[in-house]
Phi, psi and omega in degrees: 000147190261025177188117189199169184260166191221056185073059196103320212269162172251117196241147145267101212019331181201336156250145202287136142355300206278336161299303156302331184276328179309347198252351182198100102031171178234162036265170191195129177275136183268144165215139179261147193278289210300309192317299209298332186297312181289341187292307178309300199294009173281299190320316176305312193283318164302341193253351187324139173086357206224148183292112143205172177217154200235116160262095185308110191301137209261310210299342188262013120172133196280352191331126160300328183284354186284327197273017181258286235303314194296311178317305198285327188273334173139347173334117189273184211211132194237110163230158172256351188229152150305315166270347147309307186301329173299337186280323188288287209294336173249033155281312190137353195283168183258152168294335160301011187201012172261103159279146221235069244244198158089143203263323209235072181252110190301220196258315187301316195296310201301307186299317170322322205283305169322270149013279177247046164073003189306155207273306173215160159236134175296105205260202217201343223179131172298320180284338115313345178271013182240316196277315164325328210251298185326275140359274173316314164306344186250349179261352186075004170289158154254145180265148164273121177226154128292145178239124159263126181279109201266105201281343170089060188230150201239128196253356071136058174256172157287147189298353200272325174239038160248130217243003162240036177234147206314323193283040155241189200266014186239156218346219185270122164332108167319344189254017198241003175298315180283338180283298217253010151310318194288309178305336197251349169278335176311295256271141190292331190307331205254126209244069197300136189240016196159178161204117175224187171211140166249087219260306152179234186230142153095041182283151205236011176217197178226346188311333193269316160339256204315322177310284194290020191247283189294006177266343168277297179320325183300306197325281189327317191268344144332285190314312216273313149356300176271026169101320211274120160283123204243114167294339187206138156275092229235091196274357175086193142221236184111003181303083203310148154237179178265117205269327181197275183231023178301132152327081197233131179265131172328148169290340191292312181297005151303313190287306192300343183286297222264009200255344168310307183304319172291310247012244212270358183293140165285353195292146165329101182280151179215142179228143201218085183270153180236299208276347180285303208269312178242038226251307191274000162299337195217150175267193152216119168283127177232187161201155194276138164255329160236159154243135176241055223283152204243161170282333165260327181220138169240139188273182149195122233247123176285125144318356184245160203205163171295045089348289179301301186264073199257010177309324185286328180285322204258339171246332199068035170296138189243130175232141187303169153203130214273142148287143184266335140291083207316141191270155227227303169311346172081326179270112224304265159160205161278176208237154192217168133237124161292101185214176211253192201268346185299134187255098151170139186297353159293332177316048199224129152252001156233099149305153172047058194245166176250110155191161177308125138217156184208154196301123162106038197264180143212136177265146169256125157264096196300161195071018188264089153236003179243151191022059176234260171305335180284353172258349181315164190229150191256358172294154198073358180096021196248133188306147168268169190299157157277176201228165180187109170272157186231130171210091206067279171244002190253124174265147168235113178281144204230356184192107190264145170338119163301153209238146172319317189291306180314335190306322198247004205286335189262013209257126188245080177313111187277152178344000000 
């Protein structure tokens, strides 16, 4: 296990906690090196003998050291931004192996994107696949693209992150697909590569996976029918982990599901998992600053606050949370909610929990290596966590605490 007790202590793989925090203070994100390699290498290993590549989702944390380790083991790369593809690229990753996602991409991103070769941009909109054509054409280029397809499949997630039934805002009306396939192989600016979809995160079954796996293949062979050729298939991710007792299926049977689902097709299958591969890599470390017991509730109040963490506030997400001191007494202890110094009553990252606590403890918040630091923030004025990679017996700092002075440094009083 890549987070264990160790002669008391709660460890990241060979190193105690309790050491990182003396040595880069908290709050502080933790990441294990092994987790994230073994995770990526189920996908690989799941997918053997067969053309495909796991373009690893940027968004669900962007750390240059996770993402130069994911470059180095072969990982292609899924960005939404201009500055991810700036991050991928100064990780080590290649524009060969970068999809170009996202609803809104401007005329700069698209031309940056273009710029540096990415392998497709994910178009989204008929009005994108008109300013991409623009855009490529004032570059004298051609773009290689794909259309994410929105298949109208219920991924039977929370709604804030389920992303492929028709009322939301991603990708192309399924029925409106084979029309503008036909309009972007016309068009010369345009190189069509693919087709893919995503329905959402934390999928806890592989059946909607699957669904929307044979509702695309149907698409493709329409398409590919009327002249257009499609090199890949881009099947998304969403591959749920387990936060606290959700029903989660192996990453290989996702693969296996969907590899059932192509059948005899050959196009490159991609797959772009983000919170599967570092969602159990990482803690967020913290330490109690008061204990607070209430008539109604009793806290126990933390340095680290939904700045850091905004999964709980923003999902009502439950994340474990560990003592870093293995607790001695056997007894569950008093039920506290854990929340941080941030002024709002959303500010909280655990409820309703039992455990010993006392004013200097640490705590671990488990399951942070996905959304975590990467939605983090500066409310309230407060510096973000430092990052720390663990790779056996060696801790790295890998990201240092921003300083009071960085809060305000792009900031100008005027004259």
């Amino acid at each position: 296990m890549a987070f264990a007790y160790r002669n008391g202590a709660l460890c990241a793989e060979q190193v105690s906690l309790e050491e990182i925090a003396r040595r880069f203070g908290t709050p502080c994100y933790v990441y294990s090196r092994a987790a994230i390699a073994g995770a990526y290498s189920e996908f690989v290993q799941a997918m053997s003998g067969r053309d495909g590549l796991i373009c690893y989702s940027v968004k669900a944390n962007s750390n240059l050291a996770v993402l130069a380790l994911l470059a180095q083991l072969g990982a292609g790369f899924d960005i939404v931004s201009a500055g991810e593809l700036a991050r991928v690229l100064a990780a080590g990753g290649e524009g060969r192996k970068i999809l170009f996602s996202g609803v809104g991409k401007s005329d700069a991103e698209l031309r940056y994107a273009l710029e540096k070769a990415v392998y497709c941009i994910n178009l989204e909109s008929e009005a994108e696949l008109e300013r991409v054509a623009r855009v490529a054409r004032e570059l004298g280029r051609r773009a290689p693209v794909a259309f994410r397809v929105n298949p109208d499949i219920d991924a039977k997630t929370h709604r804030y992150i389920s992303t492929g039934l028709r009322e939301t805002k991603f990708g192309v009306p399924h029925a409106e697909a084979e029309r503008l396939y036909e309009r972007a192989a016309a068009m010369p600016e345009l190189e069509v590569i693919g087709i893919g979809c995503h329905i959402g995160s934390q999928l806890a079954d592989t059946a909607p996976f699957v669904a929307a796996t044979e509702r695309l293949v149907a698409l493709a062979e329409r398409i590919e029918a009327k002249g257009v050729a499609l090199r890949h298939i881009d099947l998304g991710g969403g591959m749920g982990i387990r936060y606290k007792d959700e029903p989660v299926r192996p990453r290989a049977e996702f693969v296996s599901a969907a590899l059932r689902a192509l059948g005899r097709r050959r196009q490159q299958l991609i797959l772009d998992p983000g919170r599967s591969i570092v969602g159990d890599a990482g803690v967020l470390l913290t330490r109690v600053e008061y204990v607070k017991p209430g008539a109604a509730r009793n806290f126990v109040i933390v340095d680290a606050a939904m700045n850091d963490l905004l999964r709980p506030a923003l999902y009502d997400a439950w994340h474990g949370v560990q003592p870093v001191r293995e607790a001695q007494s056997g007894s569950a202890g008093p039920v506290y909610d854990i929340v941080g110094p941030v002024c709002e009553s959303a500010d909280f990252l655990a409820r309703d929990r039992a455990l010993e606590a006392r004013q200097g403890d640490l705590l671990a918040l488990m399951s942070a290596g996905a959304y975590g630091m990467s939605m983090s923030s500066n409310y309230n004025s407060r510096p973000r966590a430092a990052e720390v990679l663990v790779d056996g017996a060696q801790a790295r700092l890998v990201r240092r605490r921003e300083t009071l002075e960085e809060l305000f440094a792009a900031e100008r009083v005027p004259a």
